[in-house]
C-alpha positions in Angstrom: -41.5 3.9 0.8 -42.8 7.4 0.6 -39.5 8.8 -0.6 -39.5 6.1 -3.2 -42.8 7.2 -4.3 -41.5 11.0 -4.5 -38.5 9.9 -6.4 -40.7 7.8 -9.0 -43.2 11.3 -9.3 -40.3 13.5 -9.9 -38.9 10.7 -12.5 -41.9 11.0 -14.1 -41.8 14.5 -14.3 -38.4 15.2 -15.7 -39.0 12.4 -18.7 -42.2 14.8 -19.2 -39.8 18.1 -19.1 -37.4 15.8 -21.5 -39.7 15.5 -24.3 -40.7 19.2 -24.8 -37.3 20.3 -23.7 -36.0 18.0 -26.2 -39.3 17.8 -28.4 -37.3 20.9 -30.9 -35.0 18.1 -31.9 -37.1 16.0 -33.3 -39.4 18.7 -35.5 -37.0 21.5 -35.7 -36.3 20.9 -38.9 -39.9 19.2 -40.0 -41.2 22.6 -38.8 -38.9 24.9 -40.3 -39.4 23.3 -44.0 -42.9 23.6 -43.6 -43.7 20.3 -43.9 -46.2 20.4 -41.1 -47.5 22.6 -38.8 -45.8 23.0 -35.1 -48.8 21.6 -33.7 -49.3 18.3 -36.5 -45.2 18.2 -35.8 -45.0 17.7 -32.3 -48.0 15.0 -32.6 -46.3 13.4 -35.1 -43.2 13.1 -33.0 -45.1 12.3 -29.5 -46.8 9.3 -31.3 -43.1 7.8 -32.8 -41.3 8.3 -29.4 -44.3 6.2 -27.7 -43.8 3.5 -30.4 -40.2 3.4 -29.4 -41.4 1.6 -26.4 -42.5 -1.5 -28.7 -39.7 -1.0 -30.7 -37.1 -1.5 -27.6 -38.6 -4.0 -25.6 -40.3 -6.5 -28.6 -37.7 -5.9 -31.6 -33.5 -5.1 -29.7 -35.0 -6.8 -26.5 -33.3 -5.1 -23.8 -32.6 -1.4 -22.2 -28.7 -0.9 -22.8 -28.8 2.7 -22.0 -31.3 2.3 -18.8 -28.8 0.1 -17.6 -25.9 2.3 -18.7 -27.4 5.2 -16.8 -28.5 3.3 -13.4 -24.5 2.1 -13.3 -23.1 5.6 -13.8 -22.4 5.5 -10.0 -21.6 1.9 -7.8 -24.7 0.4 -6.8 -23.2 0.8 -3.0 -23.2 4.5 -3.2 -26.9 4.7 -4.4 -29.2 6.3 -2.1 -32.6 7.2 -2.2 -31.8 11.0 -0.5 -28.9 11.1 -3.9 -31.1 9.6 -6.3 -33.5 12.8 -5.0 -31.1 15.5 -5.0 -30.1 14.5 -8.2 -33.5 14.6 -9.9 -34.1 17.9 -8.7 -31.0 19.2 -9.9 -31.2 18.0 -13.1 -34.8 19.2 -13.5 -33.9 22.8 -12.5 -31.3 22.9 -15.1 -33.7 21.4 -17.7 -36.3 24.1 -17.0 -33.9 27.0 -16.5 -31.9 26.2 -20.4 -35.4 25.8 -21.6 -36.2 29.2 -20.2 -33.4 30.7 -22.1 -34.2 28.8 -24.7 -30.5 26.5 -25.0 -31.2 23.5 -26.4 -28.5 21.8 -23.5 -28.6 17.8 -22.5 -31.0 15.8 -20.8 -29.4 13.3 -20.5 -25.8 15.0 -19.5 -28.0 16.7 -16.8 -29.3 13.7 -15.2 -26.1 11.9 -14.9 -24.3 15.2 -14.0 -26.8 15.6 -11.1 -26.9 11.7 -10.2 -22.9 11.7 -10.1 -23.0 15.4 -8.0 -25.1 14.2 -5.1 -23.3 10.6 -4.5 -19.9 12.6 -4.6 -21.5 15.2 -2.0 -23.3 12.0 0.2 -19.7 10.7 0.0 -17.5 13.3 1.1 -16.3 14.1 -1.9 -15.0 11.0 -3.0 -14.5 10.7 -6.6 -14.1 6.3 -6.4 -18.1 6.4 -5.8 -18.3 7.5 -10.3 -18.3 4.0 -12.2 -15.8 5.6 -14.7 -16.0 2.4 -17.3 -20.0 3.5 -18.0 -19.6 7.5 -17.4 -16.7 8.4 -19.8 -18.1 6.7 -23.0 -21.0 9.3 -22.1 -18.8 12.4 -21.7 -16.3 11.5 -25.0 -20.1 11.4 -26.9 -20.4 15.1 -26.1 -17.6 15.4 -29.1 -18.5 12.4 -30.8 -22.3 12.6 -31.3 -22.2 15.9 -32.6 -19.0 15.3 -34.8 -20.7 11.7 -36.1 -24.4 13.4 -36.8 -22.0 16.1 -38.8 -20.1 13.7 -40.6 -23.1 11.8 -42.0 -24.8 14.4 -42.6 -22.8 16.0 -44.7 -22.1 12.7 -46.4 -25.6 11.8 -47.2 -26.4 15.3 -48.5 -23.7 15.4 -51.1 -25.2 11.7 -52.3 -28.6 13.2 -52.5 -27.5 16.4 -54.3 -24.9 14.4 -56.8 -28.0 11.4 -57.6 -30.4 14.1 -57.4 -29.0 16.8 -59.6 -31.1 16.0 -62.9 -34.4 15.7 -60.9 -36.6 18.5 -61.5 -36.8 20.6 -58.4 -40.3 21.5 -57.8 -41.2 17.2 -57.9 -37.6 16.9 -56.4 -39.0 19.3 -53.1 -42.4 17.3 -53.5 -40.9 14.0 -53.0 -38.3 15.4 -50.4 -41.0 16.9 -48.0 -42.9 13.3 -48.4 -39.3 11.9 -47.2 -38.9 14.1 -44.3 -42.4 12.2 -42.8 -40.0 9.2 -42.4 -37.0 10.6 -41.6 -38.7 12.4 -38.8 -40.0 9.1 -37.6 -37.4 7.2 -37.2 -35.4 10.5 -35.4 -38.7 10.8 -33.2 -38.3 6.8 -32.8 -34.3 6.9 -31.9 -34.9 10.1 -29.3 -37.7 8.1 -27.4 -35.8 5.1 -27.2 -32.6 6.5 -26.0 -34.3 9.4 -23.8 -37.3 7.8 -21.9 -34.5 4.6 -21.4 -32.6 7.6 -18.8 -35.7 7.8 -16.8 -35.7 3.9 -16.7 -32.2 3.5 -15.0 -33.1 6.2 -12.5 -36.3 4.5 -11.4 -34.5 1.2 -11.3 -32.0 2.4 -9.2 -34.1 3.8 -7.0 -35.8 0.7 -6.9 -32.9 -1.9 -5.8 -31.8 1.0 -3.2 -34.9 0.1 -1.8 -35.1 -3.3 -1.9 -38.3 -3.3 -3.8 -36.4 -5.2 -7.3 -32.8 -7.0 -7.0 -31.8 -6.0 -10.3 -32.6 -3.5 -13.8 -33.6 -6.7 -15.3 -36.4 -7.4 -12.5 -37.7 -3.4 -13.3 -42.2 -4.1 -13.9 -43.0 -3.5 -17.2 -45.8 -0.5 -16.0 -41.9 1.2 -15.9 -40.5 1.7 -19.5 -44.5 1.8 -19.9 -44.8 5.0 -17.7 -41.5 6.4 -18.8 -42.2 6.3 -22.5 -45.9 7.8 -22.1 -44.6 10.6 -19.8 -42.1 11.5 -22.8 -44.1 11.5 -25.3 -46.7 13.8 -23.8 -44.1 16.2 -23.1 -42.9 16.3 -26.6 -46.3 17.0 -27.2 -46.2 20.4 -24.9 -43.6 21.5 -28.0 -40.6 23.7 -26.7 -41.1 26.7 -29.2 -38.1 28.8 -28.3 -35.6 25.6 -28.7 -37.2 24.9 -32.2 -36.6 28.8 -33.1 -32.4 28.1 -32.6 -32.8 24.6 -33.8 -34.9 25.2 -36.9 -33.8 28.4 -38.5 -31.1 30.2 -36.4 -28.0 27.7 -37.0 -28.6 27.4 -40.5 -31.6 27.6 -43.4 -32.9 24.4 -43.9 -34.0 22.4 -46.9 -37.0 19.1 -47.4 -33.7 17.8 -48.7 -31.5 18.5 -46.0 -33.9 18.1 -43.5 -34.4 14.2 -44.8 -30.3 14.5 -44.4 -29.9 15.8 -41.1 -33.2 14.0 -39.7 -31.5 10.6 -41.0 -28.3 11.2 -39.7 -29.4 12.0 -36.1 -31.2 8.7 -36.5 -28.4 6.5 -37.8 -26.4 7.9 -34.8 -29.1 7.5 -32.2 -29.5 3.9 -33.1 -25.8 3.5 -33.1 -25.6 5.0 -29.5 -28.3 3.1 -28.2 -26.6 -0.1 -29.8 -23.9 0.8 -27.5 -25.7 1.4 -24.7 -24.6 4.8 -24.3 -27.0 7.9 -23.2 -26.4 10.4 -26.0 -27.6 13.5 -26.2 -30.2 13.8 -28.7 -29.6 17.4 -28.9 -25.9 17.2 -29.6 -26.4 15.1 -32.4 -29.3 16.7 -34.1 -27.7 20.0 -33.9 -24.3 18.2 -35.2 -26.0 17.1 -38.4 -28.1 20.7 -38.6 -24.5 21.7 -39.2 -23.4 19.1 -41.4 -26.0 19.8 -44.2 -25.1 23.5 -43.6 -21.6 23.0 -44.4 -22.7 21.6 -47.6 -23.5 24.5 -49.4 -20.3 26.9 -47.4 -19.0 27.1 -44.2 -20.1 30.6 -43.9 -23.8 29.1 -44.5 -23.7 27.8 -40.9 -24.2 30.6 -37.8 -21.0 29.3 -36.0 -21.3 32.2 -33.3 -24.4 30.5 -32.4 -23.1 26.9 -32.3 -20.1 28.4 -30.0 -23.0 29.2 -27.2 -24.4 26.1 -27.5 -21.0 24.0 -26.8 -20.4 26.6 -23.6 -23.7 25.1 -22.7 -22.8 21.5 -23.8 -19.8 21.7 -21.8 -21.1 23.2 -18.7 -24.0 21.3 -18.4 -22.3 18.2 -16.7 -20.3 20.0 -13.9 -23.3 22.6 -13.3 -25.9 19.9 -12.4 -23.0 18.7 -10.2 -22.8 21.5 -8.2 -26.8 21.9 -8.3 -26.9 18.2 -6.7 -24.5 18.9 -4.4 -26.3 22.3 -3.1 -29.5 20.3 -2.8 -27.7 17.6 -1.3 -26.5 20.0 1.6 -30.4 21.6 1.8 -32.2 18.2 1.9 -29.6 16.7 4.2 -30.8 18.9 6.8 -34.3 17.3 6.6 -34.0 14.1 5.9 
């Protein structure tokens, strides 16, 4: 029961880590048109990714991506002591890309870690990975960015062709009254799908120790918890994320910030739909790109997006290998 209780704390503090590590992709772009301020930004965010809550449980009705993320390795493989090692790998990662200021994957390095330590607890045995939920996950890692791209760049060339007329000065007025919305419902999509991640790891925890049968028997003070925890994170802000999100990829619009904002929502929702943990980052930055490309290629810093796939890509197998090492630590113990 008392490791139960540790696992739940450290839960809880990695969905908090989550929201201001990930809190740049919701307001990157908000912050950068200077819509609002960081600090009216990040409250604006912190308040839609606690509505999300409502939104998931009273309006779609059900966690597909909690349950996505608690399956990501056969219930009869799931141990406290892995669900443990894996926490704390992924939140060393989490805090050490934030450090550095790479806007890397939550949600990759929670599953990364989660799949490291059972492998490790196993001897190494790959048949512990439920490969029917994990690889929709790793082929998002090309196709959320590529989809946020795509639809970004589609719904900026509508804008610009219905919009070409408008007079730009009431054109920028209306835009930067758009990008309130369009922030919203991004804020609304990374709660959701994010603070869902924490879900399935508590729940798993849970059935491994017999306290709940099932995801579906999971208290509601749960997704409750999990959702506050994120959105007071996002509320913490994550300045050096929002630097590379907001202006160092590309110069950013009110109109391609209503663009990019939308897209990443369309594709969140999507996602979620699916029941596949997406990373919020990889899509946001995807259609960051996207309106960039409108205007030229040369228009978007691809140097800088190169150093953010390295980190996409590596984020996975490094919590791995950070599970496992803690796996090998905390075995000693325990």
């Amino acid at each position: 029961m008392t490791l139960l209780v540790i696992i739940i704390i450290l839960a809880f503090i990695f969905d908090y880590i989550n929201g201001f590590h990930d809190a740049a992709n919701s307001i990157a772009t908000i912050v950068s048109t200077k819509v609002l301020t960081p600090f009216q930004a990040v409250l604006w965010a912190a308040v839609f990714n606690f509505v999300a809550f409502f939104v998931a449980k009273y309006y779609i009705g059900e966690f597909k991506v909690a349950n996505s993320v608690a399956n990501s390795v056969f219930e009869q493989f799931i141990t406290l002591k892995v669900i443990l090692c894996g926490l704390v790998a992924a939140i060393t990662w989490n805090l050490f890309t934030w450090w550095l200021g790479i806007p890397s994957s939550s949600s990759h390095t929670l599953i990364g870690g989660f799949i490291g330590a059972a492998v490790t607890a196993s001897g190494g045995n790959i048949d512990v990975i439920n490969f029917h939920k994990v690889l929709p996950t790793v082929y998002f890692i090309v196709l959320a960015p590529l989809i946020g791209m795509v639809v970004a760049f589609i719904i900026t060339l509508i804008i610009v062709n219905v919009c070409r007329k408008a007079n730009p000065y009431r054109a920028e007025s209306w835009f930067k009254r758009l990008q309130l919305a369009s922030s919203a419902a991004l804020s609304l999509g990374h709660g959701s799908n994010d603070a869902q991640k924490v879900m399935g790891i508590i729940s798993a925890a849970m059935v491994s120790a017999g306290y709940i049968g099932s995801l579906k028997e999971m208290p509601d003070w749960v997704p409750l918890a999990c959702f506050t925890c994120i959105a007071l994170g996002t509320m913490s802000g994550g300045w050096k994320i929002v630097k590379t999100m907001g202006t160092r990829i590309t110069k950013v619009t009110p109109l391609e910030g209503v663009a990019a904002e939308t897209s990443g929502a369309i594709t969140l929702f999507l996602t979620e739909h699916l029941g596949i943990p997406a990373s919020t980052t990889h899509v946001i930055t995807g259609a960051i790109m996207g309106v960039g490309a409108t205007k030229r290629l040369s228009a978007v810093r691809w140097g800088v997006t190169v150093s953010l796939l390295w980190a996409w890509v590596l984020t996975i197998p490094i919590s791995g290998l950070l599970a496992a090492f803690t796996y090998f630590i905390v075995n000693l113990f325990i």
